[in-house]
C-alpha positions as CSV (number, residue, x, y, z in Angstrom):
1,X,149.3,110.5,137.1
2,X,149.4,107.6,139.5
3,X,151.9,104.5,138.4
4,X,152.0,101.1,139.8
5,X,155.0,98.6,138.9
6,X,155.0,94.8,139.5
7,X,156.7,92.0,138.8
8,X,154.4,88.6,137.9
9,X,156.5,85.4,138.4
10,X,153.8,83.0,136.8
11,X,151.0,83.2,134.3
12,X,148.2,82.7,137.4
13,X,149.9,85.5,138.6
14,X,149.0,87.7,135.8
15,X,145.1,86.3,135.4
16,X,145.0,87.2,139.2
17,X,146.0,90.5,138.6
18,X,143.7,90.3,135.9
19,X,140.5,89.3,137.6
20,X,140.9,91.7,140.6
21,X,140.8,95.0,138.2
22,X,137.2,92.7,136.4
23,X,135.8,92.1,139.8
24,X,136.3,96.3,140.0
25,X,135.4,97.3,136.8
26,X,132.5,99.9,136.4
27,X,130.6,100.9,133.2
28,X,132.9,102.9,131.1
29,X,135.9,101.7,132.1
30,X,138.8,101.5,129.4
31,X,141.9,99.2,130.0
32,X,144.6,99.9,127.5
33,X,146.7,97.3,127.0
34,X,150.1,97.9,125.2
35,X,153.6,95.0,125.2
36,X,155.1,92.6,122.7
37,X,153.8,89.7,121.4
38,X,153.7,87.0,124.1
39,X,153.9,89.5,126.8
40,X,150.3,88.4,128.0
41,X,148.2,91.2,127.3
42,X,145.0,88.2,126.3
43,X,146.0,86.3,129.8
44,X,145.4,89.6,131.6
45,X,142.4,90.0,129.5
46,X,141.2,86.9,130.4
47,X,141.7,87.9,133.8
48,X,139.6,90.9,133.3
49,X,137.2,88.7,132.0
50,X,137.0,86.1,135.1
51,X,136.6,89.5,137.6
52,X,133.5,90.3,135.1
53,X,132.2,86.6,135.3
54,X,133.1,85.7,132.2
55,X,134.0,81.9,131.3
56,X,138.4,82.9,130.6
57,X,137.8,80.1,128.0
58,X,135.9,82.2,126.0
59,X,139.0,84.7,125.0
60,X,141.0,84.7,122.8
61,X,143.0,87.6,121.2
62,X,140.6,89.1,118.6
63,X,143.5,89.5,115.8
64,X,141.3,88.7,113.2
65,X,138.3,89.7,114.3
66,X,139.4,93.1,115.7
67,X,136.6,93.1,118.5
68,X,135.0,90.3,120.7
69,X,131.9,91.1,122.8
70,X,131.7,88.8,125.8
71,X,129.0,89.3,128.8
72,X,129.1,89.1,132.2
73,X,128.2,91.2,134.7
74,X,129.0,93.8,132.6
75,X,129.6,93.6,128.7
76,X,133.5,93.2,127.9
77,X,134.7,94.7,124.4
78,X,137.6,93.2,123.7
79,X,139.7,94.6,121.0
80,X,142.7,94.0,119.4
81,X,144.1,96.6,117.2
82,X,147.4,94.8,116.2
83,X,146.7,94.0,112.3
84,X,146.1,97.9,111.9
85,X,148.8,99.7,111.0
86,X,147.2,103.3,110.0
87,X,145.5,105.8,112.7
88,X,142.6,106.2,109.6
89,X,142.0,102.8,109.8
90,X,141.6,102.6,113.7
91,X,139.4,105.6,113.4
92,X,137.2,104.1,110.5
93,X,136.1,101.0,113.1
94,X,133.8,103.7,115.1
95,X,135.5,102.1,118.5
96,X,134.1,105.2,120.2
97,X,130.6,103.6,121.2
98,X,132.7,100.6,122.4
99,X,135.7,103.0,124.6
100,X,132.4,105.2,125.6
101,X,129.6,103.0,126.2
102,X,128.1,100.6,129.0
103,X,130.7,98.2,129.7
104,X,134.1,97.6,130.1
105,X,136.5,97.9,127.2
106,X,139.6,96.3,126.5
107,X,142.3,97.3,124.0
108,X,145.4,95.4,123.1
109,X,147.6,96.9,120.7
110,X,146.8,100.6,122.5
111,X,149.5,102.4,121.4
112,X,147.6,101.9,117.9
113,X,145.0,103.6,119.3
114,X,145.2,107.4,117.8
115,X,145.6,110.3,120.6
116,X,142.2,111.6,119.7
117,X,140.6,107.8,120.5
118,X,142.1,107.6,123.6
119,X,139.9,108.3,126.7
120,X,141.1,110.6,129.2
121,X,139.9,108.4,131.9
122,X,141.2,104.7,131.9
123,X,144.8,102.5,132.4
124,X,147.4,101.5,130.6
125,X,148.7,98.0,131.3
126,X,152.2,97.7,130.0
127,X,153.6,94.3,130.1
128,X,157.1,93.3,129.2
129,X,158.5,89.9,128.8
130,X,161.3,89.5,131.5
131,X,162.1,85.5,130.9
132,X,159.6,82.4,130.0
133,X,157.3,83.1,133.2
134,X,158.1,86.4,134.6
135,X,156.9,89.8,133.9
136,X,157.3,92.9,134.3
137,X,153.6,95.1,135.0
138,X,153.7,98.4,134.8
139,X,150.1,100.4,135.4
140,X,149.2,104.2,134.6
141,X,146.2,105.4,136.2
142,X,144.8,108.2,133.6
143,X,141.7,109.8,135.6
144,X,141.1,109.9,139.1
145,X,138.9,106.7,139.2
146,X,141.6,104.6,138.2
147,X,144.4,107.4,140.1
148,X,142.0,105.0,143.4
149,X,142.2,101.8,141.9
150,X,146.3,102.0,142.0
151,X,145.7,103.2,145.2
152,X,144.0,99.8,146.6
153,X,146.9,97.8,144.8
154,X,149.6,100.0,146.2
155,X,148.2,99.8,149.9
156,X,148.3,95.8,149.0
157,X,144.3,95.3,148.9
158,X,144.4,92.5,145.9
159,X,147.0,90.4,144.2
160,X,149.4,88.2,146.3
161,X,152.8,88.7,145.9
162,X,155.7,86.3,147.5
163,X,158.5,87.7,149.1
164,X,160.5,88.4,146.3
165,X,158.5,90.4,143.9
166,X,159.1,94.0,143.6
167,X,156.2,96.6,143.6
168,X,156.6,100.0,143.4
169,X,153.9,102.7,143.5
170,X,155.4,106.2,141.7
């Protein structure tokens, strides 16, 4: 299992990180998003959704909603899984079409997500809440498609960092 650690000093840092895993998202790919509230797991999203060619105007955290479907240049399912609190009621949406299907899936709340849900190929985004700007990114490459995706950001093919952030490929 490939990890990739980061830290974002700035909100366009995040969407930048963002749009550079959209503009290398393929068909099936699932992007498991898991932090507090605040921590800026819809601004990543909506970075996802700028690499896909999606207007980033257009999403917003589906709290209420539970799942947004956005299209680009590929669909985007964007769902947010934080108002469920039982596995059987994660399990009764019938997310699998969405985690399995034709475009690219987004899930904040993950760790909601029941083990039997959860794809074996895709990546966790952990984002923690280090002060008002700055986080702390931590990604987990489950799969060997996304194992080569950390592999381009750890050989620095992507987000700009300044000479002070740390990045740390495990």
């Amino acid at each position: 299992m490939e990890r990739w650690t980061w830290r974002s000093t700035s909100p366009e840092e995040t969407l930048a990180l963002g749009r550079w895993l959209g503009e290398r998202a393929q068909a099936g790919d699932v992007f498991l998003m898991e932090g507090d509230l605040g921590a800026g797991k819809t601004l990543m999203t909506k970075g996802i959704a700028l690499g896909l060619g999606i207007d980033p105007e257009q999403v917003t955290s589906p709290s209420f909603t539970l799942m947004q479907v956005h299209h680009g240049r590929l669909p985007l399912y964007h769902m947010d899984l934080y108002r469920l609190e039982r596995a059987a009621d994660v399990e009764a949406l019938g997310l699998e079409e969405f985690l399995e299907g034709d475009g690219v899936a987004v899930v904040e709340w993950a760790a909601r997500l029941p083990e039997g849900l959860r794809p074996e190929e895709g990546l966790v985004v952990r984002l923690d809440v280090v002060d008002e700007q700055v986080r702390a990114v931590e990604l987990v490459a489950r799969g060997r498609r996304m194992e080569g995706l950390l592999g381009q950001l750890a050989m620095g093919e992507g987000v700009q960092q300044g000479p002070d952030d740390e990045q740390r490929k495990e």
